[in-house]
C-alpha positions in Angstrom: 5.6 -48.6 -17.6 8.8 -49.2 -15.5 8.4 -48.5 -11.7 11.8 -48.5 -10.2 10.5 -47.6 -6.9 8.8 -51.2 -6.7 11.9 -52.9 -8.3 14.0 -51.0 -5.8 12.1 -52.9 -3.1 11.5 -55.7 -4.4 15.7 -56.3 -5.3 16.1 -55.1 -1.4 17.8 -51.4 -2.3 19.3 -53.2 -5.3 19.2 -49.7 -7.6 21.7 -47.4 -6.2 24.1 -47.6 -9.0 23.5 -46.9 -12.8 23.8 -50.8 -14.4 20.8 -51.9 -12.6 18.7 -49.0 -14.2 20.4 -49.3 -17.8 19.7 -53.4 -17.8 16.3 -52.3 -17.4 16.2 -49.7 -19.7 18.0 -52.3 -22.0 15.3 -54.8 -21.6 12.0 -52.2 -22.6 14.1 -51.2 -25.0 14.3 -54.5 -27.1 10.3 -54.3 -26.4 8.9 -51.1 -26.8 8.0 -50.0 -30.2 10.3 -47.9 -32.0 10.1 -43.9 -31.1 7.8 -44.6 -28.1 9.0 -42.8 -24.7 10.3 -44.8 -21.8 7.5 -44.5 -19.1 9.4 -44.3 -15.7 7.2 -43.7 -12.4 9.6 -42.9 -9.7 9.8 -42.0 -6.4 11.6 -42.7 -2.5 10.2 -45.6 -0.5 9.8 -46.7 2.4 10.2 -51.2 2.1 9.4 -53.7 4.4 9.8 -57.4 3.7 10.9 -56.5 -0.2 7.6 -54.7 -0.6 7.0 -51.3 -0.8 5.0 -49.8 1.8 4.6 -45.9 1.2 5.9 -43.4 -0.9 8.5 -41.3 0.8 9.3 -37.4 -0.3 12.8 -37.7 -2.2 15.9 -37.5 0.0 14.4 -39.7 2.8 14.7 -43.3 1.2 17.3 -44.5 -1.1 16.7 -44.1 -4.2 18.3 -41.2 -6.2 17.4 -40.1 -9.8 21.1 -39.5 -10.6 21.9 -43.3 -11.7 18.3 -43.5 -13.3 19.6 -39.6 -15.2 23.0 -41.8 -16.4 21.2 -44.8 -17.7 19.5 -42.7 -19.5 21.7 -41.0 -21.1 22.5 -44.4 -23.0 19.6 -44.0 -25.0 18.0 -42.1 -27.9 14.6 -43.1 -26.9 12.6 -40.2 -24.9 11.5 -41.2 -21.5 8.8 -39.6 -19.4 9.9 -39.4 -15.9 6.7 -39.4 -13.3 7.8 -38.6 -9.8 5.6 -40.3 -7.4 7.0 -38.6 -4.6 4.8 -36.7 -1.8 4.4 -33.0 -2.4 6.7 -33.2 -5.4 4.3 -34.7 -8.5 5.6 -34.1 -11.7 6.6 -35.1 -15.2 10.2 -34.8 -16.4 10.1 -35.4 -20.5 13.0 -35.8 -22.1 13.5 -35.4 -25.9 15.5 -38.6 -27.8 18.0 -35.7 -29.1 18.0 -33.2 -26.2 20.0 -30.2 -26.1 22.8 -30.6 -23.6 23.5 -28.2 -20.5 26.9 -27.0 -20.2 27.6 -29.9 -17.4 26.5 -32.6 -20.5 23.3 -33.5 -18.9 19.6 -33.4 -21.4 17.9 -30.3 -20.8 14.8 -31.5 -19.1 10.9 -29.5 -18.6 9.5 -30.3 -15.6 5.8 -30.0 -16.0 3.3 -29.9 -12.6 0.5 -32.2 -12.5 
């Protein structure tokens, strides 16, 4: 399971750009088994002292799903996107061949939990 919320706090805002989401993506990659989904939990914080302290609803911390969305797109594994966000739980699944949207982003099903 990859929490980028935490490593968001604990690398002191460090994933605001795509790299630091695809060399982590990179890394699970080498290690999870062939086929299985990325399993992303994902949300705005709010950090104090590199730790993170509460769960924010998206938009009022600093992390944004568009790099994470980018990073992704560098891989042919599916992912599983929980959002851990207040008010706004869900799953985002994404296929390893998804059907692209006319912008060129994966089609994505959002499914309430």
């Amino acid at each position: 399971m990859l929490d980028f919320a935490r490593l968001h706090a604990v690398t002191d805002g460090g994933f605001l750009q795509e790299d630091p989401f695809a060399g982590v993506l990179e890394a699970a990659d080498q290690v999870v088994e062939p086929g299985a989904p990325f399993h992303i939990h994902f949300s705005d914080i709010a950090v104090a002292n590199r730790n993170e302290t509460t769960h924010l609803p998206y938009g009022e911390g600093t992390l944004r799903a568009e790099p994470l969305r980018d990073a992704l797109k560098r891989f042919k594994r599916p992912a599983t996107v929980i959002s851990e966000s207040p008010g706004e739980e869900r799953v985002i699944r994404r296929s390893g061949n998804p059907r692209r949207s006319s912008e060129g982003g994966p089609k994505v099903r959002s499914v309430a939990t």
